[in-house]
N, C-alpha and C positions, 0 to 999 in steps of 0.2 A: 749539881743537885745532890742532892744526900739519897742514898739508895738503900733501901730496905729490903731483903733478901729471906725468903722462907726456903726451908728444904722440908719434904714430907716424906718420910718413911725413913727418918734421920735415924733410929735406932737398925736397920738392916744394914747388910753388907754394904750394899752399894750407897746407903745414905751416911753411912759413915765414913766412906770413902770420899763421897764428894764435898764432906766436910773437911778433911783429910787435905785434897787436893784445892780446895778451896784458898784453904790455909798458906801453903807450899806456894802456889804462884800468888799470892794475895790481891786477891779478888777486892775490885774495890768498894767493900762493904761498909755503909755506916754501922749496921746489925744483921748479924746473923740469926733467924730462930728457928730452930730446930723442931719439927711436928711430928706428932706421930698416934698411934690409937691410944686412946682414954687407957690401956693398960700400964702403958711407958710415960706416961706421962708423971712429972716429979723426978725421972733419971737424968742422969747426965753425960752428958756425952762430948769427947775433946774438940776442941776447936784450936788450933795453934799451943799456943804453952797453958793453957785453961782448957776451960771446960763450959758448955752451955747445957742448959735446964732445958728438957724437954718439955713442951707444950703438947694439949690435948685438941688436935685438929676437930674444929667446933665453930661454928656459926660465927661465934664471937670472936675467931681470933682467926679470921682470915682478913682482915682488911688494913688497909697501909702499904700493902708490900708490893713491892716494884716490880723483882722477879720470885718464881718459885722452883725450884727444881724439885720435880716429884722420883720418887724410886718406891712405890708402894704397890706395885700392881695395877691390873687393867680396872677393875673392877673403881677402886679408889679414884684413879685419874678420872673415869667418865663422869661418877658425881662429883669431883670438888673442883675438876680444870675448870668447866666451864665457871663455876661460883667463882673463884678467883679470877677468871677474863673478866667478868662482871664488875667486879670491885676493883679494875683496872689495873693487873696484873699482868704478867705475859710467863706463861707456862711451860715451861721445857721438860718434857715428859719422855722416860726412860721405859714407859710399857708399849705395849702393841695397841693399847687403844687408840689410838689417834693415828698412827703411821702412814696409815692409806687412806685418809679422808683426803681429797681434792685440796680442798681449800687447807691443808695442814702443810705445810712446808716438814719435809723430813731431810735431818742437815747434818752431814759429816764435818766438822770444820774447815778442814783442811781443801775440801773439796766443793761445795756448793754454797757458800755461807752469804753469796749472793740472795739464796733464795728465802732469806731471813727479809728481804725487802719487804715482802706479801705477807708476810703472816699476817694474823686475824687473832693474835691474842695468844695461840698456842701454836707450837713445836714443835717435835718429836724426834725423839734420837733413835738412830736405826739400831734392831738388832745387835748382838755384843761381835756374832758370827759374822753376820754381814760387813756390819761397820770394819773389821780389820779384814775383810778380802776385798774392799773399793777401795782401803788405802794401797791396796797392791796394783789393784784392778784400773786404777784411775790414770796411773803416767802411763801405763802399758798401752790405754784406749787413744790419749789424745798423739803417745809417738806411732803407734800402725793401726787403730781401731779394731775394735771388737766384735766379734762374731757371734764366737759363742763359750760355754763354762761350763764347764762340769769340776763339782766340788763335795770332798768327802770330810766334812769335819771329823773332828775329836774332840770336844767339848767337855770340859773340866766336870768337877761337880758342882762348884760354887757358882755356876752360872744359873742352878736351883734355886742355890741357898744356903744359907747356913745349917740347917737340918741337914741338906743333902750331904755335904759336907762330913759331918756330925756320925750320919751312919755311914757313909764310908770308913770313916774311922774305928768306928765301933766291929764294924760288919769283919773290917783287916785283922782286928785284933781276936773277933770269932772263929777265926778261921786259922787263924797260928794260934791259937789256943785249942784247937779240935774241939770248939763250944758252938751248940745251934745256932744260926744266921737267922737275924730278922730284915725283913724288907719291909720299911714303908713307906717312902718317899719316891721308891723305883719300883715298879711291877717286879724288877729280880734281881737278887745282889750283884751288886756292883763291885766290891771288892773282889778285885783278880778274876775281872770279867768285864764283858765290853758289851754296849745295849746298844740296836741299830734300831733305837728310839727315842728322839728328841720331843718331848712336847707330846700332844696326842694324836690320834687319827680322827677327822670327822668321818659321817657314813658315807660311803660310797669314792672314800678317796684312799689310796694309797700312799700317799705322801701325806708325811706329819706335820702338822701346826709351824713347828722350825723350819722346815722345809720349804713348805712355800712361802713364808716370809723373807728367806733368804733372795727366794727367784723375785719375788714381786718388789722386794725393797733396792734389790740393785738396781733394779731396770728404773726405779722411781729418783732415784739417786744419780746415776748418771744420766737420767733425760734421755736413756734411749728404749725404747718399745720394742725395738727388733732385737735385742741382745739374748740368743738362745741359753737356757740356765736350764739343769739340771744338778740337784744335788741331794744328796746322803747324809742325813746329818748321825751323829753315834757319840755316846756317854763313854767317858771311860774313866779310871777311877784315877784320877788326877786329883790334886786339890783343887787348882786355879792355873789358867792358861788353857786357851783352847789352842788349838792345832788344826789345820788344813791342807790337805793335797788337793791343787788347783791345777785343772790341763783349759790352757785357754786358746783360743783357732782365735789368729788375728788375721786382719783384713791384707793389708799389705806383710809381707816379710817384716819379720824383728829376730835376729841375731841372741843369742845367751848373752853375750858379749855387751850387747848394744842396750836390750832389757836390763841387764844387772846397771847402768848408767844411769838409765833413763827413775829407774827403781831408786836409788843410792840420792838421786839429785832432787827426788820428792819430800818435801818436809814432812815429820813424822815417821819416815820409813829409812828401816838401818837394811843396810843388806850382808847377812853371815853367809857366807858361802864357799867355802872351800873343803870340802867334803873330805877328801884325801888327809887335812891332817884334823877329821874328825870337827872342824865347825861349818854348822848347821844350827840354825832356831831350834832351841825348845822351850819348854813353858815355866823350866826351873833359871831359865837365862831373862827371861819374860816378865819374870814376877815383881812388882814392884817398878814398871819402866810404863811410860807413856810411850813408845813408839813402836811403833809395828813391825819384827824382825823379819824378811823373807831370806831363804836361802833353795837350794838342790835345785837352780834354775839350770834347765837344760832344753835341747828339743825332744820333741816327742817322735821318736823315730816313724811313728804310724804316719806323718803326715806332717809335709813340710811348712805348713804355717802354723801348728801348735806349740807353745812352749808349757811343759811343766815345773810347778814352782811349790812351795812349801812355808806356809805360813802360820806363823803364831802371835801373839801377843798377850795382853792380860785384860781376862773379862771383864776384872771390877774397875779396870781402870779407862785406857783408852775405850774398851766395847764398854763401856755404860758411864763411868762417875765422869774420866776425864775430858770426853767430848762435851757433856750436857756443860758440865763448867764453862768451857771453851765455847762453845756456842752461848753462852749467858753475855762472857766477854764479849763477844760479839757485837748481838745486841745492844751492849751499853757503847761500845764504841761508834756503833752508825748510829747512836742516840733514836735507837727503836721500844726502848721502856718511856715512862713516862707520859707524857702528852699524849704521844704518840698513841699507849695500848689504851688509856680511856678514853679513845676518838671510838673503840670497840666497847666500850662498858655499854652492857644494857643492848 
């Protein structure tokens, strides 16, 4: 069958990445078109050794297409997903809207892509944060099972945005310059500064937006309810790559020894770890790679079934562009587009 393929929010970081990545593992596209708001529309944007024309996401120009990969916010996904399940599409969405509805399959590839069986039209890709501590989280659970988590990100800036990004830059060069600092995109400069605030607070909760999508989306992820999470999540003025210190209580015993194994033999995940002559993950190692680095596995001296571990990878790619791709393939591969998504139209 000939596949027709939308991306929407094709001029942002992550939409341009998942054209990027698109490209790179070649996706088996009859057409690619690129969407995005009536501003960017007429721009052009790479696709392989060219370039495609941006289209203005409009009534008129959602219909044909097989799959869509969205990366434009919650707000976007909730009006136009369903318009495109409708016109018998099948939706892979990169926001928070959709992650925790029941009937929404939330799907890391590597890890549940079974659960691409049941969709209803739409998808959702977990978290940038989440998504790279299940690819750690998930050999560890099935060689001694999981207990519990506690986890303190580091979170890039480009996990914002390209503004976010933008003033960090700006903000760096403020400040070796001894010229006033602006903040707008962060309540407080981020340059050569670290913010123990991801996302927002709602009332009456002390945990941020990030936050609890971290705790909610693992346990959704791995199919288990009883898996205790607690986490931290923190900006820090990185470009791109986020970072995590992960202490995880498993059920049975697991060895440093035996995890860096079980870690190393999971696909998607490398394991850097030899600390002594200085490798370890970071986010400059990170950049530009689909796979999930873990390293500084060790015990947790507090308690003989904890291991602490350290992980990174690259937001715009595995945590957001390069799973939704991966999950699209999917898709076409268990012949879940087509037929199939307009048995859901209407």
């Amino acid at each position: 069958m000939s596949l027709r393929v939308a991306v929407v929010g094709a001029t942002g970081a992550v939409g341009t990445t998942m054209l990027a990545v698109m490209s790179e593992r070649r996706f088996p596209a009859d057409e690619v078109v690129p969407l995005a708001s009536q501003r960017s529309a007429g721009k052009r944007v790479a696709y392989g050794t060219g370039e495609l024309e941006v289209r203005a996401l409009a009534e008129d120009a959602i219909d044909g297409f097989d799959v869509a990969l969205f990366s434009a916010g919650g707000g976007v996904s909730r009006e136009w997903a369903p318009k495109f399940k409708e016109a018998g599409c099948v939706v892979v969405d990169n926001s928070s809207a959709w992650r925790m509805e029941p009937n929404v399959p939330l799907v890391v590839a590597e890890i549940n892509g079974h659960a691409l069986e049941r969709h209803e039209g739409i998808v959702a890709n977990p978290n940038c944060s989440t998504m790279q501590m299940v690819m750690a989280l998930k050999p560890v659970h099935d060689a001694a099972g999981i207990e519990r988590v506690i986890v303190s990100t580091y979170q890039s800036t480009s996990g914002t945005g390209q503004k976010a990004v933008e003033e960090l830059r700006a903000q760096a060069e403020a400040v070796l310059g001894e010229d006033p600092v602006q903040a707008s995109v962060y309540p407080h400069q981020i340059a050569f500064n670290v913010l123990p605030q991801v996302e927002t607070f709602k009332d009456g909760d002390d945990y941020t937006t990030e936050e609890r999508k971290m705790m909610a989306e693992t346990r959704k992820i791995l199919e288990r309810d009883d898996i205790a999470i607690s986490a931290t999540c923190v900006r820090v003025p990185v470009y791109n790559g986020h970072s995590e210190s992960v202490n995880v209580q498993t059920r049975d015993d697991l060895s440093p020894e035996r995890c860096r194994e079980v870690l190393a033999a999971f696909p998607g995940v490398v394991v850097v770890d030899d600390p002594a002559a200085g490798r370890y993950p970071m986010p400059i190692h990170a950049a530009g790679r689909d796979e999930v680095l873990v390293g500084r596995i060790r015990r947790d001296p507090s308690h003989e079934r904890c291991l602490n571990m350290w992980i990174v990878g690259d937001n715009l790619r595995k945590g957001a562009a390069t799973n939704a791709v991966q999950v699209a393939e999917q898709l076409v591969e268990r012949k879940l587009v087509g037929t199939r998504a307009r048995a859901f139209a209407g």
